[in-house]
N, C-alpha and C positions, 0 to 999 in steps of 0.2 A: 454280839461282836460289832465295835463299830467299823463303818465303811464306807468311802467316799468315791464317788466315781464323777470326775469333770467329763464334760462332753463339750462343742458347739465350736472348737478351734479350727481356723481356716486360714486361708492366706485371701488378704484383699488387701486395698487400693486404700493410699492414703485420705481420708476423710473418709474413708468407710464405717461401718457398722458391723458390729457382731452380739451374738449372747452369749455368752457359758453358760451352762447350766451345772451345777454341785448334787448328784442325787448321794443323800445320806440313809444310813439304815444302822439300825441297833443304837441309836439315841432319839430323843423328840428335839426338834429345832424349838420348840418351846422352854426347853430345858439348858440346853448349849448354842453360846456365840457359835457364829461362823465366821471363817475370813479368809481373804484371795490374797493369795501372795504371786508372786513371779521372778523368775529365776531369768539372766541371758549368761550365756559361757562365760565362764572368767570373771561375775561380780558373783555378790551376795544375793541370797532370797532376800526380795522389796516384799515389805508387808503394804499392799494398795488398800484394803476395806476390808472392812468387818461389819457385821452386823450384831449387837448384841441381843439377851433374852429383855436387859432391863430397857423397859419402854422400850423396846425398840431401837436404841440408840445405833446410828451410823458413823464411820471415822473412814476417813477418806485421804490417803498419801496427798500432799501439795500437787504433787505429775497427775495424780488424776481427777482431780476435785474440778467438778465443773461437765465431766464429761464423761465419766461413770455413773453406772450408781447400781447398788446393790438391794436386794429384793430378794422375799424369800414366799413360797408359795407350804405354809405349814398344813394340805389335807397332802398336797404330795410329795411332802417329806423333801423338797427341793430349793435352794439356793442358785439365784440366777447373781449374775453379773451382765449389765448392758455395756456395752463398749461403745460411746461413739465418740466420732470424729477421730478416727483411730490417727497416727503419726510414727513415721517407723522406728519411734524410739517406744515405740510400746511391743514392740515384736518380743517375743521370748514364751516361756513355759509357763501356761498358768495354774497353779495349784487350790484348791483349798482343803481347807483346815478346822478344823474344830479344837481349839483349847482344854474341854471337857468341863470347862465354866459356864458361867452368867455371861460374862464379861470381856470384853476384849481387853487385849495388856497391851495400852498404848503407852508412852513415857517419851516425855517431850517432843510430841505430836511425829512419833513413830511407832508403827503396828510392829509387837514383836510377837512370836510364838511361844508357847511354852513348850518346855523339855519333854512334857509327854502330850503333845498333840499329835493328833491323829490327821494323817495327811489321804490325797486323794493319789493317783499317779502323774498327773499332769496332763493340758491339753495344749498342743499349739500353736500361737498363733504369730504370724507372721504379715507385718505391712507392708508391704512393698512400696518406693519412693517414685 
C-alpha cells in the first residue's frame, strides 16, 4: 500500500531555511517520480518540483527555481525538499506526491499531478514578513 508522510514544516523568518522531508513506503523511489506541490486558501495546488526515476531528471516551478532543490535519499526510502531563502509568498501547505510513473507530467513548464496520485497529508509551513 502506498504512503506518504511529509514532515519538517515550521514557521520562520523571511530569508530563512527549512527541509521537508517525504518518507514513502509500499513503492521504491527507484521506480516512481516524486513531486512537492503546495496549496494557500483560495488558489490552486502549485506543482514546485519533482524528481523523476529517468536519470534523475529535476523540474522546478519559475517561484522556486534557484532556491529549492529537491533530493531524494533511496536506502531510506525518503524525499527531501530544501527550502531556502524562504519569502512569505512561499507560506502554504506542502504536499507530495507520487504519480506512480517514471516520470513527472510537466506540460508547458508546469508540474501537474495525475488523477491517481497518491498524496502525502501535508506539512506547514509558514514565513513570516
Amino acid at each position: 500500500q502506498v504512503h506518504l508522510v511529509e514532515s519538517g514544516g515550521d514557521l520562520v523568518e523571511t530569508g530563512g531555511s527549512l527541509r521537508l522531508s517525504c518518507e514513502v513506503s509500499g513503492f521504491s523511489l527507484n521506480d516512481y517520480a516524486v513531486g512537492w506541490f503546495r496549496q494557500v486558501p483560495g488558489k490552486k495546488r502549485e506543482g514546485i518540483a519533482c524528481l523523476s526515476t529517468r536519470f534523475g531528471t529535476t523540474f522546478y516551478a519559475e517561484s522556486v527555481k534557484g532556491r529549492f532543490t529537491i533530493s531524494r535519499d533511496n536506502a531510506k526510502d525518503i524525499v527531501y525538499l530544501q527550502l531556502n531563502n524562504l519569502r512569505p509568498d512561499d507560506t502554504g501547505v506542502y504536499y507530495c506526491e507520487t504519480p506512480h510513473t517514471r516520470g513527472c507530467t510537466v506540460v508547458r513548464n508546469t508540474l501537474f499531478h495525475e488523477a491517481m496520485s497518491y498524496w502525502g497529508e501535508g506539512t506547514q509551513v509558514t514565513v513570516s514578513s
